[in-house]
C-alpha positions in Angstrom: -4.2 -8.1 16.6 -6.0 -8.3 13.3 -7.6 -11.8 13.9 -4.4 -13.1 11.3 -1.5 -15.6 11.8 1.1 -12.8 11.6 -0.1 -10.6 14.6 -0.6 -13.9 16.3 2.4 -14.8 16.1 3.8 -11.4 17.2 2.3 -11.8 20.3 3.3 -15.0 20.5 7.4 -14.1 20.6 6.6 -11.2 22.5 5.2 -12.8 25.3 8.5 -15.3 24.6 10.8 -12.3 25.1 9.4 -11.4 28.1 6.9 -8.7 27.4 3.7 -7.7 29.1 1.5 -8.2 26.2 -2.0 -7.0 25.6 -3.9 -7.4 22.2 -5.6 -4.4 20.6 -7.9 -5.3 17.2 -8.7 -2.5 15.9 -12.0 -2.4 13.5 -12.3 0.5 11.3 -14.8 -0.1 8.9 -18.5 -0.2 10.1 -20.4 -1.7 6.8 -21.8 -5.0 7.5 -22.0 -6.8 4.3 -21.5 -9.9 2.9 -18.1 -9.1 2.0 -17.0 -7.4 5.6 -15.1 -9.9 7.5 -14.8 -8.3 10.5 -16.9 -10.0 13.0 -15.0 -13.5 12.1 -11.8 -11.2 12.3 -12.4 -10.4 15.6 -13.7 -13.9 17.0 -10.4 -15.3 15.1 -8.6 -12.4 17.6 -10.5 -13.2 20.3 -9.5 -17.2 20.0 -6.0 -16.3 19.4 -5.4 -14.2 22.7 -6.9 -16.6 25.1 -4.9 -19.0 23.9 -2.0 -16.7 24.8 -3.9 -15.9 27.7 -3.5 -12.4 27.0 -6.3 -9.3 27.8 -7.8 -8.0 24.1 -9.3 -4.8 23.7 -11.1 -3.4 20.9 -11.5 -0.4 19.3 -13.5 1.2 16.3 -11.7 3.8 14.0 -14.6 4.0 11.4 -14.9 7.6 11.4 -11.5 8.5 11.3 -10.6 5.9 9.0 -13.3 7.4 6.2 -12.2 10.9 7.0 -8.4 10.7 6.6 -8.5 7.4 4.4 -11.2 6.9 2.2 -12.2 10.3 1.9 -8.6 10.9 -0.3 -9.4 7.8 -1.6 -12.5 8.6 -3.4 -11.4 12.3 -4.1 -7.7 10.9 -5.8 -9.7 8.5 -8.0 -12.2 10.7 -9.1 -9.3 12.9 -10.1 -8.6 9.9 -12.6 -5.8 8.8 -10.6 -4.5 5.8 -8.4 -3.7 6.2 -4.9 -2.9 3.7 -2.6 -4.8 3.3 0.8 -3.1 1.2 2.6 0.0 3.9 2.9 -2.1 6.0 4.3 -3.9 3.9 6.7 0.0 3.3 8.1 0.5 6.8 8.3 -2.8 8.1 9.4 -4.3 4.8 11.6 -2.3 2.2 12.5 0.6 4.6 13.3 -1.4 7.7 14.0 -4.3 7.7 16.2 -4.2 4.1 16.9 -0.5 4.3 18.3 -1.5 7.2 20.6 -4.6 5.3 21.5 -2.3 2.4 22.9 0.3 5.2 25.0 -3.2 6.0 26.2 -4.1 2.8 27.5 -0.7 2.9 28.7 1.8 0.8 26.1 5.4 1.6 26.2 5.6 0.2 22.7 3.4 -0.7 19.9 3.8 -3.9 18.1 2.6 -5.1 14.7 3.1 -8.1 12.5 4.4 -6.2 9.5 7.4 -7.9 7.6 9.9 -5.0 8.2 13.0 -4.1 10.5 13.4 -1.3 12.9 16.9 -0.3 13.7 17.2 2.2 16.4 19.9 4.4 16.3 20.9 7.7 18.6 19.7 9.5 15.5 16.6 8.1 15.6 15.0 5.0 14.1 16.1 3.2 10.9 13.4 1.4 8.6 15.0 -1.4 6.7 13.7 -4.1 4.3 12.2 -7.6 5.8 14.4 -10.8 6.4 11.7 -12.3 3.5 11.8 -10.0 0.5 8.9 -11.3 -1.1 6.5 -10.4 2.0 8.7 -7.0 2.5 6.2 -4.4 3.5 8.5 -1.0 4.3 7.2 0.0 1.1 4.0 0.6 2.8 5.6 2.0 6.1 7.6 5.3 4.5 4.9 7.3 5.1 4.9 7.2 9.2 6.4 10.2 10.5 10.1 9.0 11.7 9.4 10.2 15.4 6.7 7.5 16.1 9.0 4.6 15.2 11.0 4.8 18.6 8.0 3.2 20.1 7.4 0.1 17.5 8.4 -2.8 17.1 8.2 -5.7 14.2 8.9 -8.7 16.0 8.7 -10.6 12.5 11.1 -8.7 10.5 13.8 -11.6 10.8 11.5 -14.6 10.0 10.0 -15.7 6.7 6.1 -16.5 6.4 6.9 -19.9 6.5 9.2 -19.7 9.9 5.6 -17.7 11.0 2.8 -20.5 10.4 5.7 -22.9 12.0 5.5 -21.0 14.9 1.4 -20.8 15.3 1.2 -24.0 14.1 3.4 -25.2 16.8 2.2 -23.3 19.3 -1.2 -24.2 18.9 -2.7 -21.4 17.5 -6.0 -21.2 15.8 -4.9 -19.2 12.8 -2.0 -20.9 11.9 -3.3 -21.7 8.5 -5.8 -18.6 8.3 -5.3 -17.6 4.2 -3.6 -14.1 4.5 -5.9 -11.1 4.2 -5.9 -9.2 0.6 -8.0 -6.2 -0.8 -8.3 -2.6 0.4 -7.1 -2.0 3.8 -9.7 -2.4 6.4 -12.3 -2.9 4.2 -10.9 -6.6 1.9 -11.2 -8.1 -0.8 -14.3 -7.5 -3.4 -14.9 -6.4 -6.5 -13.8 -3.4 -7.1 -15.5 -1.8 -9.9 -19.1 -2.6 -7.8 -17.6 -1.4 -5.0 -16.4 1.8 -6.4 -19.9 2.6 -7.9 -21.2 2.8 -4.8 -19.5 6.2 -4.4 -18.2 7.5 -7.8 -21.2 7.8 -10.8 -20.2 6.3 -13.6 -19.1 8.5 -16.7 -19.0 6.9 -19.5 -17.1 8.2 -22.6 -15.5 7.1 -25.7 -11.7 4.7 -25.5 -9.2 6.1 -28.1 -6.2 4.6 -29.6 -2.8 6.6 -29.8 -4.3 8.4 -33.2 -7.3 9.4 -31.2 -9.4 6.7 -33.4 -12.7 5.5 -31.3 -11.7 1.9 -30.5 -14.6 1.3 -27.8 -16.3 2.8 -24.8 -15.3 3.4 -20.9 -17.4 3.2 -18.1 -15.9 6.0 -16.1 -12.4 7.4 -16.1 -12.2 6.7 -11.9 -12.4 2.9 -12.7 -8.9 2.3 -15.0 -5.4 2.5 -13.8 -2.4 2.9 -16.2 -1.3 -0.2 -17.8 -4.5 -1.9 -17.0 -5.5 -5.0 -19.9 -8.4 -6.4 -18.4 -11.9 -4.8 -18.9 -11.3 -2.5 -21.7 -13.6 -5.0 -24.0 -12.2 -3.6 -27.4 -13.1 -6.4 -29.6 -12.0 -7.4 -32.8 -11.6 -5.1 -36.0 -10.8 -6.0 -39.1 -7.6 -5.6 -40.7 -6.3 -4.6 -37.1 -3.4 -6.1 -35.2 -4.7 -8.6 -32.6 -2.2 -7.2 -29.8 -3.7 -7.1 -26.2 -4.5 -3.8 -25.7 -3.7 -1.6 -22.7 -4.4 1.6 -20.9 -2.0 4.3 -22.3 -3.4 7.7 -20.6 -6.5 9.8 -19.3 -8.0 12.5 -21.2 -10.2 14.0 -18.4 -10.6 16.8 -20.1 -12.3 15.2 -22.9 -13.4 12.4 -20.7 -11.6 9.9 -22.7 -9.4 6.8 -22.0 -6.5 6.0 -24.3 -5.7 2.2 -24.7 -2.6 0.9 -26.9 -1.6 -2.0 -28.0 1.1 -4.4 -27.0 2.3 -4.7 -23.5 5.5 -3.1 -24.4 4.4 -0.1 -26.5 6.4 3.1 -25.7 3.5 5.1 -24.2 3.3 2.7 -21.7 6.7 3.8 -20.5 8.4 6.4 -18.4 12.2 7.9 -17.8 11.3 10.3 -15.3 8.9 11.1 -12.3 8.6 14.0 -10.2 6.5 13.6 -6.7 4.7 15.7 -4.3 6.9 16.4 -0.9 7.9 13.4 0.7 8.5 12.0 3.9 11.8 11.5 4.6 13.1 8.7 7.4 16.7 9.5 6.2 16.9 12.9 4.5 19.4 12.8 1.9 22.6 14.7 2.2 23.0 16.2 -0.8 20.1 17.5 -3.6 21.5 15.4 -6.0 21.7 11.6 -5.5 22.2 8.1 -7.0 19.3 5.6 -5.0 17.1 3.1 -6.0 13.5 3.5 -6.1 10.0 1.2 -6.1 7.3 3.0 -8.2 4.5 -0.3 -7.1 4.7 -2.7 -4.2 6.8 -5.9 -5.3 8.5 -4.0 -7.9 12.5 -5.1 -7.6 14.2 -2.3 -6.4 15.2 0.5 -10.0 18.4 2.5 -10.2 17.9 6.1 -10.6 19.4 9.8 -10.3 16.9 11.4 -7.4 17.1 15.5 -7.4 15.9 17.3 -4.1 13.5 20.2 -4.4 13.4 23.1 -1.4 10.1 21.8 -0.2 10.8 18.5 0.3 9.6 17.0 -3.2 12.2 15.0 -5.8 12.0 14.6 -9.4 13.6 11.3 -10.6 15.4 9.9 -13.4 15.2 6.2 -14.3 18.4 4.8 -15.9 16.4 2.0 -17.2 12.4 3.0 -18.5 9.6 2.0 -16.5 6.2 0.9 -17.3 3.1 1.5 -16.0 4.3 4.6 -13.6 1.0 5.9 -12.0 0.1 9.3 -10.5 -1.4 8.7 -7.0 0.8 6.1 -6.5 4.0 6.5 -4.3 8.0 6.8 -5.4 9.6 5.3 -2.5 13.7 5.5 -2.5 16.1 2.9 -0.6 19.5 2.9 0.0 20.0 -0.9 0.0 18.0 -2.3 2.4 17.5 1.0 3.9 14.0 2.7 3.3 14.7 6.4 2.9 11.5 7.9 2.1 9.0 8.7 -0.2 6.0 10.7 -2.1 3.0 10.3 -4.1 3.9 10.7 -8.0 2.4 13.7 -9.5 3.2 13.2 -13.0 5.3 11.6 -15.1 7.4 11.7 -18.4 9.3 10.4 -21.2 
């Protein structure tokens, strides 16, 4: 139980089915600043339960958290790329340690309030897409190693976010209107850059059009993600177009950022991928496949030809170009509303 409507509300039809519920919140980052809202997390948790009238525990992850999370974090963006924490928090802390930590206190089954379905199969589990598309989260779940889903369940993965604060507000619980949580997973929302500085020094260097002109200057490679507009601060030059302009490529050998203009300039478009080796919930049959891939969360879902390397890893083919297709981020591969798998993109082509 995060302290949020949609674990609330997870207990809430558990305890409705029948279940012995107990709430876990789990806290896994231990900075107390103005930003942290964990102490307000956990009252909000705390409220929530004995209105249920359910036992909470609690539990702090910190260490683990910065040692298999953020540690990658920091390392992949000072590699000038972009990863994405919250897949890895699924993988390595809510579905990982924490998961075991429940068996421990002796669950039979772990339940969250992510928007996802489980369908479980004598093969083993299936991961589908949400009920509600636009709060879908399996994107973030294709990373958990296929075994541990036998023992979870998404009680929400039928219901829309709307169906959810009906419920809480119905039933009387505190959080009902709580705004959702957003930011880096575990440790919210605030600004970034700041909070990046903290751990990366800045490097600053020169930002280079597509003829390697000087157009301006970068603060450090670590804080710009491809297809990024906002913060480049290129201003004005005469006799130039007065296209927004956008981040093209990383020259971290020359410590330079490459920014384009127009948001559809061809740089900032790919027709191929290839990943590192993914995790695969449904291995495909064959090395060569037609599927349909998400490159970011929220992306609609992109046809493409998907070939299977012997350790595991794919190289793709868009039929359509995409833009803005980031190394660090993850390639994840559906078949319809069925989640397949998926790895972190290494690189990228035209």
């Amino acid at each position: 139980m995060s302290g949020g409507v949609d674990s609330a509300v997870c207990a809430l039809l558990l305890l409705r089915a029948g279940y012995d519920v107990h709430g876990l919140y789990m806290s896994n980052w231990d900075d107390d600043d103005s930003y942290c809202t964990g102490a307000r997390d956990f009252q909000d948790a705390r409220a929530t339960a004995a209105e249920l009238g359910i036992p909470l525990h609690r539990v702090s992850f910190a260490a683990e958290y910065r040692a298999r999370v953020f540690d990658f974090f920091l390392t992949e963006y000072r590699a000038g790329r972009t990863p994405n924490p919250d897949v890895l928090c699924n993988r390595e802390i809510k579905f990982g340690i924490c998961l075991d930590y429940a068996a421990r206190l002796g669950a039979q089954r772990f339940a969250t309030g992510h928007y996802a379905r489980l369908e479980q199969t004598p093969a083993g589990a299936v991961l589908r897409k949400a009920h509600d598309a636009e709060k879908d989260q399996s994107y973030f779940l294709h990373a958990v190693a296929p075994e541990h889903f036998s023992r979870v369940l998404f009680p929400l993965g039928e219901l829309t976010k709307t169906e959810v604060r009906a419920l809480a507000r119905e039933a009387g619980l505190p959080v009902y209107d709580k705004p959702d949580s957003t930011g880096i997973c575990f440790i919210g929302e605030r600004p970034f850059r700041e909070f990046l500085a903290r751990y990366i020094p800045t490097s600053p260097g020169d930002i280079v059009d597509e003829n390697g002109d000087t157009v301006g200057r970068h603060r450090g490679l670590a804080f710009y993600t491809l297809g990024q507009r906002g913060g480049l601060e290129i201003g004005g030059r005469p006799g130039a177009r007065e296209d927004a302009w956008y981040v093209a490529a990383k020259d971290l050998a020359r410590n330079r950022l490459v920014a384009v203009q127009g948001h559809d300039h061809p740089m900032l478009t790919s027709r191929a991928l290839a990943t590192g080796p993914c995790n695969w919930l449904v291995r495909p049959g064959k090395p060569e496949f037609e599927s349909h891939i998400k490159v970011r969360y929220r992306q609609a879902d992109q046809a493409c030809q998907a070939t299977l390397g012997s350790d595991g890893a794919i190289s793709v083919r868009f039929t359509e170009p995409q833009r803005a297709v980031t190394p660090g981020q993850f390639a994840v591969l559906y078949d319809g509303d069925r989640c397949l798998g998926g790895g972190v993109i290494e690189r990228t082509s035209v």
